[in-house]
mmCIF file as Biopython writes it, N, C-alpha, C and O atoms, coordinates in Angstrom:
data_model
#
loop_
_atom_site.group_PDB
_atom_site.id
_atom_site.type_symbol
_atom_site.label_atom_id
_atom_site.label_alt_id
_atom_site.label_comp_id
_atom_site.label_asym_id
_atom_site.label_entity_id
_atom_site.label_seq_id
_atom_site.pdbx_PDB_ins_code
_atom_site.Cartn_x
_atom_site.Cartn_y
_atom_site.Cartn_z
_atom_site.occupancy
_atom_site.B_iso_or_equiv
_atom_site.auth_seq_id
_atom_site.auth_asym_id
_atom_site.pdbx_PDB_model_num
ATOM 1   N N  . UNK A ? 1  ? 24.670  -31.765 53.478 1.0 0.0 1  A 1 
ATOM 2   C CA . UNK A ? 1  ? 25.072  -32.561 52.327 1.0 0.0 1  A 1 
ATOM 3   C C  . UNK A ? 1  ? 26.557  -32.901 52.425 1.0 0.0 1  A 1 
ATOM 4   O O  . UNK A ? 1  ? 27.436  -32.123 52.793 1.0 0.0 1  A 1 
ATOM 5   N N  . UNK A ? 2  ? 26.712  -34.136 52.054 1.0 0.0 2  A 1 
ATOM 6   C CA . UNK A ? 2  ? 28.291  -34.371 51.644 1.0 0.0 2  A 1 
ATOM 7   C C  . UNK A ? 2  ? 28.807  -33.151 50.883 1.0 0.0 2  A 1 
ATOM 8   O O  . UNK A ? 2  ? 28.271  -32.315 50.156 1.0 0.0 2  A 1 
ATOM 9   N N  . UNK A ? 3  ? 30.232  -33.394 51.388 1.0 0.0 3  A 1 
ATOM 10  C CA . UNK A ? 3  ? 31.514  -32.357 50.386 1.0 0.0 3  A 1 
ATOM 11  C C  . UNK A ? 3  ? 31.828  -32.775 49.553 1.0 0.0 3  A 1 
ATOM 12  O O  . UNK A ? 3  ? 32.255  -31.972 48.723 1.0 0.0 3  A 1 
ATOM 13  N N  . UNK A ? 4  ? 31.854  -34.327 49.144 1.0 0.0 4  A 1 
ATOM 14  C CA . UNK A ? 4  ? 31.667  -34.771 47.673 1.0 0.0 4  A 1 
ATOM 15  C C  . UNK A ? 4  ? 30.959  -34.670 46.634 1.0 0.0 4  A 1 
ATOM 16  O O  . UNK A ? 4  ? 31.355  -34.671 45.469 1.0 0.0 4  A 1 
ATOM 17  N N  . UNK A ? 5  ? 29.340  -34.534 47.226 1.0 0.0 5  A 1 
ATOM 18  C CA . UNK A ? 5  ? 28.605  -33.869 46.636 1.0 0.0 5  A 1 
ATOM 19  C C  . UNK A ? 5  ? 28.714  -32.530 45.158 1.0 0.0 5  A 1 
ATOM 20  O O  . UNK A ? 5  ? 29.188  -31.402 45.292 1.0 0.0 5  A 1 
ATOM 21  N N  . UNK A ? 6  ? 28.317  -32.926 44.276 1.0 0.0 6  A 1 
ATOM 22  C CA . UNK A ? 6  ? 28.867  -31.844 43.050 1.0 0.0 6  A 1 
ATOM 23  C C  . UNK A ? 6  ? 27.503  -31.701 42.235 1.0 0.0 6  A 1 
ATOM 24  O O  . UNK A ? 6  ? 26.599  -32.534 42.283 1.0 0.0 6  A 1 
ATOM 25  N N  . UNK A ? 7  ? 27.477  -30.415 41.406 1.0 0.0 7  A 1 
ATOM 26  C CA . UNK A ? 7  ? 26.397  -30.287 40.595 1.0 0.0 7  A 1 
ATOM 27  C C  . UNK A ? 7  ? 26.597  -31.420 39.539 1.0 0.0 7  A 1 
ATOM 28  O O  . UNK A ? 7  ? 25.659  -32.189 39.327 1.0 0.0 7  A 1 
ATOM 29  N N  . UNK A ? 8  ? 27.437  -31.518 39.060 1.0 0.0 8  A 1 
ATOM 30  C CA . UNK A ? 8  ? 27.490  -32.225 37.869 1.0 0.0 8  A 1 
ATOM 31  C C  . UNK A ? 8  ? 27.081  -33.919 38.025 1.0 0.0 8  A 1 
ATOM 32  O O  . UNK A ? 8  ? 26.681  -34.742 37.202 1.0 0.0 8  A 1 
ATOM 33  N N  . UNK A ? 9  ? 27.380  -33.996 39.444 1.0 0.0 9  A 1 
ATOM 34  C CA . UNK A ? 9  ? 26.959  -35.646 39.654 1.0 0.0 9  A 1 
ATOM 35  C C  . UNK A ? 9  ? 25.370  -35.733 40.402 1.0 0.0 9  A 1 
ATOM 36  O O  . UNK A ? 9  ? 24.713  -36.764 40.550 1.0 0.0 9  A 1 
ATOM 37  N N  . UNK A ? 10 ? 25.018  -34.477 40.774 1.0 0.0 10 A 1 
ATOM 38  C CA . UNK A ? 10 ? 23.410  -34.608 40.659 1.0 0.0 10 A 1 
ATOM 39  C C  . UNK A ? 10 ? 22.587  -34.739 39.840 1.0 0.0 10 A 1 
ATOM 40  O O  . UNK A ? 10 ? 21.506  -35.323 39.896 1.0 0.0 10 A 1 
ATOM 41  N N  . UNK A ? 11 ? 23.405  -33.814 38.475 1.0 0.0 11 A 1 
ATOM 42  C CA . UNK A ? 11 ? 22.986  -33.819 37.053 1.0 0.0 11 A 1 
ATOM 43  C C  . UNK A ? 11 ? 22.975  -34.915 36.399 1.0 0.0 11 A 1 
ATOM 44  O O  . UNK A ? 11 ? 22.046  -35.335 35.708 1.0 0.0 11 A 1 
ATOM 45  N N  . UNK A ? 12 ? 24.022  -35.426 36.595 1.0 0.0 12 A 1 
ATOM 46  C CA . UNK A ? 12 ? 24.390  -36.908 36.267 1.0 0.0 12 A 1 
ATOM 47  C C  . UNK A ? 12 ? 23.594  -38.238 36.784 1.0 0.0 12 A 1 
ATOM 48  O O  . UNK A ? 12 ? 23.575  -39.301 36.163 1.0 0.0 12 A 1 
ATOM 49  N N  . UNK A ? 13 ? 23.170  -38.080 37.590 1.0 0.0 13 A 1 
ATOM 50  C CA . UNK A ? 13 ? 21.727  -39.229 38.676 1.0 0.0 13 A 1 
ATOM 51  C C  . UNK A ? 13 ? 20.350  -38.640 38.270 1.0 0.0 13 A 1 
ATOM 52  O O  . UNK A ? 13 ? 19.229  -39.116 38.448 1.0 0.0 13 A 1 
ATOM 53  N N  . UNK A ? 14 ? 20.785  -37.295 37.582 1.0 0.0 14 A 1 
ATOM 54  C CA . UNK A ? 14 ? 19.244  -36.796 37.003 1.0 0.0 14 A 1 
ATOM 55  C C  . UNK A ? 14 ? 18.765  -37.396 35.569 1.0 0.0 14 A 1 
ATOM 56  O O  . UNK A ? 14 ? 17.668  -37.536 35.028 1.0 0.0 14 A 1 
ATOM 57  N N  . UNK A ? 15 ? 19.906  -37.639 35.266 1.0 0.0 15 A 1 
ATOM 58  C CA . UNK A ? 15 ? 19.986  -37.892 33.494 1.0 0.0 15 A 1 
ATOM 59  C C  . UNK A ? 15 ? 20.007  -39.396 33.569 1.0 0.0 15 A 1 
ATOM 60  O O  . UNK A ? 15 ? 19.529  -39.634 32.460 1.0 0.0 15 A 1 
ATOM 61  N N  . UNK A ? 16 ? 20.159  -40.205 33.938 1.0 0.0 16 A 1 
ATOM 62  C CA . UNK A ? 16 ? 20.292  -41.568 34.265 1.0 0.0 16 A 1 
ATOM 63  C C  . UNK A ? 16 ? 18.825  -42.101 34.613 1.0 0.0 16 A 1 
ATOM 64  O O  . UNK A ? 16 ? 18.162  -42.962 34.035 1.0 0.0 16 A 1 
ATOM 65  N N  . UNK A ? 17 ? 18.512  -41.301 35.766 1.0 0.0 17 A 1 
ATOM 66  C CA . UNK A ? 17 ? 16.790  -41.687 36.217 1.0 0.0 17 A 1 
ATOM 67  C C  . UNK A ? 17 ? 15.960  -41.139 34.884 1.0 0.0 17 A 1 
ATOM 68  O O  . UNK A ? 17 ? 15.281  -41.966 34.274 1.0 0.0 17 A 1 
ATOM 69  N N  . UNK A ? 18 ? 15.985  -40.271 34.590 1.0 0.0 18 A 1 
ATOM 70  C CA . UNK A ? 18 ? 14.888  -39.979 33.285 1.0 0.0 18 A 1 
ATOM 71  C C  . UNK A ? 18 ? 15.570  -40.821 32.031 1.0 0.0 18 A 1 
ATOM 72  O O  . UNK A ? 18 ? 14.665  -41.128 31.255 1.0 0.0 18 A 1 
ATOM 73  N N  . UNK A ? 19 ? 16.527  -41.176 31.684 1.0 0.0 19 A 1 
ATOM 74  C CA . UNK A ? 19 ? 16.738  -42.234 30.969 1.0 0.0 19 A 1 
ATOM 75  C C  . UNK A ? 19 ? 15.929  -43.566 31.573 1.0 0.0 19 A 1 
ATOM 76  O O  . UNK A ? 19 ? 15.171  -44.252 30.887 1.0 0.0 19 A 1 
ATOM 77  N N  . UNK A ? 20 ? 16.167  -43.756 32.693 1.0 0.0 20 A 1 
ATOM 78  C CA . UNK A ? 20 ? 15.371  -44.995 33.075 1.0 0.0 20 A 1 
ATOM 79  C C  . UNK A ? 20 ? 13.976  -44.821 32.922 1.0 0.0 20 A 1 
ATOM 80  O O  . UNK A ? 20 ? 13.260  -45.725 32.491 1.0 0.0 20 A 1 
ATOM 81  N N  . UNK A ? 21 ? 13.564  -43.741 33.242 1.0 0.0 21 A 1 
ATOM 82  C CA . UNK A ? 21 ? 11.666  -43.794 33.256 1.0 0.0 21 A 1 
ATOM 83  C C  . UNK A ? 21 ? 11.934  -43.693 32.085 1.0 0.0 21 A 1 
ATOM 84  O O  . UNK A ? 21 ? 11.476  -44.769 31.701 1.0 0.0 21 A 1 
ATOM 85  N N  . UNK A ? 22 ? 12.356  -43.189 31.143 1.0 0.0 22 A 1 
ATOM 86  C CA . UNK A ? 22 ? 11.803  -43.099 29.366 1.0 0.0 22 A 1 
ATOM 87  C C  . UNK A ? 22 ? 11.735  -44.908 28.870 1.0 0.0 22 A 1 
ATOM 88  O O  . UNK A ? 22 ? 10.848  -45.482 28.239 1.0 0.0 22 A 1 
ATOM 89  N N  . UNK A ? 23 ? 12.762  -45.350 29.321 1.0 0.0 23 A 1 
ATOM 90  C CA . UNK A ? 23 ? 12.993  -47.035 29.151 1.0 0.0 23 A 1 
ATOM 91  C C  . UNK A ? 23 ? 11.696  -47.612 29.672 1.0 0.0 23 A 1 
ATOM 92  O O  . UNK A ? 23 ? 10.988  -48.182 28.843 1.0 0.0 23 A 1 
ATOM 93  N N  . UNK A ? 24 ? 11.208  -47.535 31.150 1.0 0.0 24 A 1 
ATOM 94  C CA . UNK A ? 24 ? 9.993   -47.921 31.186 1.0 0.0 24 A 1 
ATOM 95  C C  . UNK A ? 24 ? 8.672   -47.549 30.983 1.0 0.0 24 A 1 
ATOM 96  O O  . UNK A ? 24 ? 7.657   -48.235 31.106 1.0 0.0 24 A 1 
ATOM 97  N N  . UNK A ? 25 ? 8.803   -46.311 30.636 1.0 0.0 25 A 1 
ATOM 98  C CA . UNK A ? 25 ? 7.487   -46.039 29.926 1.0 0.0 25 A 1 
ATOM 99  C C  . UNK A ? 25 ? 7.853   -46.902 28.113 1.0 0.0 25 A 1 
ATOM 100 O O  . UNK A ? 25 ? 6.793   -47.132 27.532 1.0 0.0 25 A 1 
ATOM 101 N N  . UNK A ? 26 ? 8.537   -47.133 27.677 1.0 0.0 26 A 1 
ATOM 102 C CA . UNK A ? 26 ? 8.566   -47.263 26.440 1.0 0.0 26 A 1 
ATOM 103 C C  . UNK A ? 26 ? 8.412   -49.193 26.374 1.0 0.0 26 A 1 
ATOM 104 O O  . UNK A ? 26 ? 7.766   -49.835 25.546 1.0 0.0 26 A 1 
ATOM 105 N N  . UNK A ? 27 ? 9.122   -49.660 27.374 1.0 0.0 27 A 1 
ATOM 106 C CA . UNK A ? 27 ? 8.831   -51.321 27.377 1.0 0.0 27 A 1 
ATOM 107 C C  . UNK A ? 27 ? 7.370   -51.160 27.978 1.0 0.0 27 A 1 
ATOM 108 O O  . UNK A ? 27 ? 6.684   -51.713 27.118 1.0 0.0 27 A 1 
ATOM 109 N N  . UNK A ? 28 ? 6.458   -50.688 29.029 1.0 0.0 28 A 1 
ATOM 110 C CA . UNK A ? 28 ? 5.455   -50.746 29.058 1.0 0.0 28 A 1 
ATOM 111 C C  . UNK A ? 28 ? 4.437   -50.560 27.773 1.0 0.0 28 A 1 
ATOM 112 O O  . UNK A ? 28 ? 3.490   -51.323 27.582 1.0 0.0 28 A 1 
ATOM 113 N N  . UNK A ? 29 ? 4.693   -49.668 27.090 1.0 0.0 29 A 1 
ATOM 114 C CA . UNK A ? 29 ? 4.032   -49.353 25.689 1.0 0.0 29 A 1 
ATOM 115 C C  . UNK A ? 29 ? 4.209   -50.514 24.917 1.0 0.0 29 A 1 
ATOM 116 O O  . UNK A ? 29 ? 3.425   -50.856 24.032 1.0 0.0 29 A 1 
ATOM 117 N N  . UNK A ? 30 ? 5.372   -51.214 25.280 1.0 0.0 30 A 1 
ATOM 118 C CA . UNK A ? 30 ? 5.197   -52.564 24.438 1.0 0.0 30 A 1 
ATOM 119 C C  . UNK A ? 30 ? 4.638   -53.670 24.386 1.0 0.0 30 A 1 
ATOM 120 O O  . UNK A ? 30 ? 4.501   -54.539 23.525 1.0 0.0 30 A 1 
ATOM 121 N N  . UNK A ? 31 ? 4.205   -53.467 25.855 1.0 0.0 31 A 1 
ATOM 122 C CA . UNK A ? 31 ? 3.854   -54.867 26.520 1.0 0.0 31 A 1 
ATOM 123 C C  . UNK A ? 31 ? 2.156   -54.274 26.469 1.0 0.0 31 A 1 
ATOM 124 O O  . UNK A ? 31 ? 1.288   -55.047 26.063 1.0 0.0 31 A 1 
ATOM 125 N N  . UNK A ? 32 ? 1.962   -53.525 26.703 1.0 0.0 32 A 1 
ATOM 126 C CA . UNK A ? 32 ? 0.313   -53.311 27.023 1.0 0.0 32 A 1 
ATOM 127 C C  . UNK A ? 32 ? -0.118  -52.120 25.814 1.0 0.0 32 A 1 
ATOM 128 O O  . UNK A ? 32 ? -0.495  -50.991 26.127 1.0 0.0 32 A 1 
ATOM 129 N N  . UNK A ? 33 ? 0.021   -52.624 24.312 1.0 0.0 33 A 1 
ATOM 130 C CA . UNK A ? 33 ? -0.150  -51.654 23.508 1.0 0.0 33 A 1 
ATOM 131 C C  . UNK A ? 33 ? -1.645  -50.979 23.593 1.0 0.0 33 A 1 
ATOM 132 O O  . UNK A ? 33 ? -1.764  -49.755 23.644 1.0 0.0 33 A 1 
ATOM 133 N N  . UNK A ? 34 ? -2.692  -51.795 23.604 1.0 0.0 34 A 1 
ATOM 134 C CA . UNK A ? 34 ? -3.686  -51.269 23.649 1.0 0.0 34 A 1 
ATOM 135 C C  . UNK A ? 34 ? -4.406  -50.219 24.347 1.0 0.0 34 A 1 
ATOM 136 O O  . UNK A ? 34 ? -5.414  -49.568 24.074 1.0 0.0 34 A 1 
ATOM 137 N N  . UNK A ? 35 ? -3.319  -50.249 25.667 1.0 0.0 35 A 1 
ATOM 138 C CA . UNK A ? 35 ? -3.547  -49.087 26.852 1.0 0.0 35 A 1 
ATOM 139 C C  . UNK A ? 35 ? -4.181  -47.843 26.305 1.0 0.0 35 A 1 
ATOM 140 O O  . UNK A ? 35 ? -4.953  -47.141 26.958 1.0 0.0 35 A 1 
ATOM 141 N N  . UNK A ? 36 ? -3.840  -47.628 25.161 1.0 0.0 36 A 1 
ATOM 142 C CA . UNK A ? 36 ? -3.852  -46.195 24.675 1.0 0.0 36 A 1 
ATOM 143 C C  . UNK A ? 36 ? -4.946  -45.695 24.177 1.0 0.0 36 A 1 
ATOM 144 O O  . UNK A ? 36 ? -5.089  -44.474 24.131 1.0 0.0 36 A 1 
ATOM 145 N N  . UNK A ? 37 ? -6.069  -46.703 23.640 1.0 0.0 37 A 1 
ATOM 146 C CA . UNK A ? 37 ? -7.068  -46.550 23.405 1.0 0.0 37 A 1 
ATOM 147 C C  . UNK A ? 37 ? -8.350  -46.720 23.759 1.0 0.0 37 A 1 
ATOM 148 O O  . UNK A ? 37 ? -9.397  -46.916 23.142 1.0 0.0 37 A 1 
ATOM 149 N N  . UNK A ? 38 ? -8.008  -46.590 25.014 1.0 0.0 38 A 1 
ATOM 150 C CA . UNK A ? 38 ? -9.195  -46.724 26.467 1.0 0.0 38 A 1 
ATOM 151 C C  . UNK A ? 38 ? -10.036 -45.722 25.823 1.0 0.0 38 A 1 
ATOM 152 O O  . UNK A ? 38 ? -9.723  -45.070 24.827 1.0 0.0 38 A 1 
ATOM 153 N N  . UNK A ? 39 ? -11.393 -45.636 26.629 1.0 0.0 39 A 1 
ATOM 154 C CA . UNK A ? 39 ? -12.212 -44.654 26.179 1.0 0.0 39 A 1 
ATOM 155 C C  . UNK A ? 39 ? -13.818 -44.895 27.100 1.0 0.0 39 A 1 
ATOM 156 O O  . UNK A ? 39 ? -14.767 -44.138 26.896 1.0 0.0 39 A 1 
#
């Protein structure tokens, strides 16, 4: 690994990507509401 490399900026690319999937799971829910009631 790089020596630049730091916990806090892995943490930081961790928190960013699950911000992003929460964003697209949540515009998907918008766009395809009915998804949810498959059966």
């Amino acid at each position: 690994m790089a020596d630049s490399l730091t916990w806090s900026g892995i943490a930081g690319v961790g928190i960013l990507a699950g911000i992003g999937f929460t964003v697209a799971l949540f515009i998907s829910g918008l766009v395809f509401p009915e998804m949810g009631n498959c059966s």
